[in-house]
C-alpha positions in Angstrom: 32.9 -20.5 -1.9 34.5 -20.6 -5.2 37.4 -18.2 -6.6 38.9 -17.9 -9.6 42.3 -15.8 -9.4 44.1 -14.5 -12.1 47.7 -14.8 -11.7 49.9 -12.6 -14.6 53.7 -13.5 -15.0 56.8 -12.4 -17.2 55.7 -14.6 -20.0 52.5 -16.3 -18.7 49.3 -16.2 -17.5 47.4 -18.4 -14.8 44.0 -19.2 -13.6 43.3 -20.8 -10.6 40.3 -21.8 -9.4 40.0 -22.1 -5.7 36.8 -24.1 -3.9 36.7 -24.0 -0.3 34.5 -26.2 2.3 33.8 -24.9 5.4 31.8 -25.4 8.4 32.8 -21.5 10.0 34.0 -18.4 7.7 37.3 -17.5 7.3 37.4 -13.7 9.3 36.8 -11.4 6.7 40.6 -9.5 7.8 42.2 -13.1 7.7 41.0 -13.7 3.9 43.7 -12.1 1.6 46.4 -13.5 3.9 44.9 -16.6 3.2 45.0 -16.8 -0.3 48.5 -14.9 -0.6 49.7 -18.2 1.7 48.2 -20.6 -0.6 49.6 -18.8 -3.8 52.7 -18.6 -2.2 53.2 -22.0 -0.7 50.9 -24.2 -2.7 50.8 -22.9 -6.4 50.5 -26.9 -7.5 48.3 -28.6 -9.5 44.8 -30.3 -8.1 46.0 -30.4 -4.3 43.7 -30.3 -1.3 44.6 -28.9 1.8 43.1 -28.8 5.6 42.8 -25.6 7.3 41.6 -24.6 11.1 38.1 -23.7 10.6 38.9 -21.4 13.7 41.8 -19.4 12.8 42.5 -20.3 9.1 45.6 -21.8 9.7 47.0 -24.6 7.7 46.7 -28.1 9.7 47.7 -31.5 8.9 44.0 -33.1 8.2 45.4 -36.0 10.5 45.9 -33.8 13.8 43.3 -33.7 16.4 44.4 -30.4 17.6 45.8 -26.6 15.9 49.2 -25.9 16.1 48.3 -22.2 15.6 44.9 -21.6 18.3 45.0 -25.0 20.0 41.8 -26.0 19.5 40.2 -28.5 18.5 40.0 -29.5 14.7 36.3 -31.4 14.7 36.3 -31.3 10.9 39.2 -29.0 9.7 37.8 -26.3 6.7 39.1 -28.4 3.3 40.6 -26.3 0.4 40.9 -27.5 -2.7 43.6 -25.8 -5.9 42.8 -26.5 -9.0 44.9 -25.6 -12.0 42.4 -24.4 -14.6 44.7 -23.6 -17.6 48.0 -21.6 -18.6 47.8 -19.3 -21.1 51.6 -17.7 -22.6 52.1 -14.0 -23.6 52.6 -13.3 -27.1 55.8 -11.9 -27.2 56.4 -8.4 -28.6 59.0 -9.1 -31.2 56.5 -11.7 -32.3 54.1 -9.4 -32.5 55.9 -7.1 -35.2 57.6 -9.7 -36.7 54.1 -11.1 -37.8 53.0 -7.8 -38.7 56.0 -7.6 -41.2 54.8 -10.4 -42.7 51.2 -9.4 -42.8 52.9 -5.8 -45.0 55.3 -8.9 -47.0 52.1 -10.4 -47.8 50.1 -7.9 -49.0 53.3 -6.5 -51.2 53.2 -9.7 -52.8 49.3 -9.6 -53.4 50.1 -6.1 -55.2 52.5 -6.7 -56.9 50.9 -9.6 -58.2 48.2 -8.0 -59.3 50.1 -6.0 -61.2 51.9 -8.9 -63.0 48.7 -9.8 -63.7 48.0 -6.5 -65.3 50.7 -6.4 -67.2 50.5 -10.3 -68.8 46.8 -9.0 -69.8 48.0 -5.7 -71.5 50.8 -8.0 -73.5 47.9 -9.9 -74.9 47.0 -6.5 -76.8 50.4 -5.4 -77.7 51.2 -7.1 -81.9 55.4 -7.7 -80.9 56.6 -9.6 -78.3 53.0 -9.4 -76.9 53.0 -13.1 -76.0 56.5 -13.0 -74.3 55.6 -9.6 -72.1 51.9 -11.8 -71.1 54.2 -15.0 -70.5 56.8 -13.1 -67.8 53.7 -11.3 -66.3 52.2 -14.5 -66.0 55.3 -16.1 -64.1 56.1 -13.3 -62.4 52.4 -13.0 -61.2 52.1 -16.7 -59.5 55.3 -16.4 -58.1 54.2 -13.5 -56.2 51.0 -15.0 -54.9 53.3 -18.1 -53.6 55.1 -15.4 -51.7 52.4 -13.8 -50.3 50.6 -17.0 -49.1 53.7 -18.1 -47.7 53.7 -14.5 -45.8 50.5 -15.0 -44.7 51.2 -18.5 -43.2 53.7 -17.2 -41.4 52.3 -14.6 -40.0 49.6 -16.9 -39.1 51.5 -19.2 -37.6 54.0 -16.6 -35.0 50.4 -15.0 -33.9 49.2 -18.6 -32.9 52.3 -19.4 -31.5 52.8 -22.5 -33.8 56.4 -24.1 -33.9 56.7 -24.6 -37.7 56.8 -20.8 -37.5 59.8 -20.3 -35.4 61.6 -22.8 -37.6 60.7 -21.1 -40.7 61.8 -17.7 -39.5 65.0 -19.4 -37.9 65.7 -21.0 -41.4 65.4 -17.6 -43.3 67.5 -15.9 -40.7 70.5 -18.5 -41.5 69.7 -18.3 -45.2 69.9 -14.3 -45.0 72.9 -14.6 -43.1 74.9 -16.4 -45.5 73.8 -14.2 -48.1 74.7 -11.5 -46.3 78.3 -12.8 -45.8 78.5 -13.7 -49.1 77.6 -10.1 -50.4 80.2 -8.5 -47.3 82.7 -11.0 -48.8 82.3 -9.8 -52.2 83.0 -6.7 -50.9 79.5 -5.2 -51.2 79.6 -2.8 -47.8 75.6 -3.1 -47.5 75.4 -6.3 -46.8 76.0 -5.2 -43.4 72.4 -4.6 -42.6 70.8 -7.5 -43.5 73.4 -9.6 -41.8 73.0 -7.3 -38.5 69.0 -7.8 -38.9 69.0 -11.4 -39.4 71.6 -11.7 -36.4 69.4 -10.1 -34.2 66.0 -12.3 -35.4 67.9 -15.2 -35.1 69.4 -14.3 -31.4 65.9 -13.3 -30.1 64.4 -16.5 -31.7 66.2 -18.3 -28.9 65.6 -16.5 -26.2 64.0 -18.2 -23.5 60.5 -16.2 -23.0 60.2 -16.9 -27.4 60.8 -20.5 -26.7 58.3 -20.8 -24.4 55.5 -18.8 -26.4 56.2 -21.6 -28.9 56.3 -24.6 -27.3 53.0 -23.9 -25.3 
């Protein structure tokens, strides 16, 4: 017989796949029992185990005899736990965080469309015509840099890639010293950014975000 058990954690998810060998069933009331124990006390990887092919019982594969029943192991049931694959929870503060981006991103793509729009109506306008299409041209590519960077980033905290935590960690610090700078000048809204980027930069490290990243 062959199982495949689904085991869900905090931060994690697990697959095992158990095969068992056996020469008599397992009684059908005995069977959950018998997997809880081997979840419980064996969640290794690639292990085989013996078993009483009477009672279910975990033996030593060595022993002649069951500790449990008492009698006699002829050829003891094998078990055998294989670790199929892990698979980590995207965190939800992950989740929106990327989202943002995704809404940063497409900002950017508007509003660099309409830079766009606007360096082609300065082609048409006689006076300072050719400055108005130069700054709409600027102001256009530097918007699509922006969003493509958005979109990387968003890319990369739904995949779980590292470079993304970095990159979010590094704008948290950079907002934070901006925002000190602006509290320091005496600019009372500068609170919120620095509260904000306190808080991304805090739940960056927590221990469940490290994990989704370092998968």
């Amino acid at each position: 017989m062959v199982f495949r058990i689904l085991v869900c954690g905090y931060d994690q998810i697990t697959i095992i796949k158990i095969t068992l060998q056996e020469k008599s069933p397992i009684p059908e009331f005995q069977f959950s029992f018998f997997i809880i124990e081997l979840l419980l006390s064996y969640f290794k990887y690639n292990i085989t185990l013996g078993f009483c092919s009477s009672c279910g019982k975990e033996v030593n594969p060595d022993d002649s005899f069951c500790t449990a029943c008492g009698k006699p192991l002829r050829e003891p049931m094998k078990s055998n736990i294989e670790h199929l694959g892990t698979w980590n929870n995207r965190p939800t503060g992950i989740t929106i965080l990327g989202i943002l981006e995704i809404i940063s991103g497409v900002v950017f793509s508007a509003a660099a469309i309409i830079a766009g729009a606007v360096a082609g109506v300065g082609h048409m306008i006689p006076m300072m015509g050719g400055v108005m299409a130069a700054l709409g041209g600027i102001f256009a590519a530097i918007f699509v840099i922006f969003a493509i960077i958005s979109f990387l980033i968003a890319g990369a905290l739904f995949s779980g890639k590292r470079w993304g935590r970095t990159i979010v960690i590094i704008f948290s610090i950079i907002g934070l010293v901006l925002a000190v700078g602006s509290l320091g000048s005496g600019n009372v809204s500068g609170i919120t950014p620095f509260v904000l980027h306190g808080i991304i930069l805090y739940y960056m490290w927590r221990p469940h975000v490290m994990v989704y990243f370092n998968k």
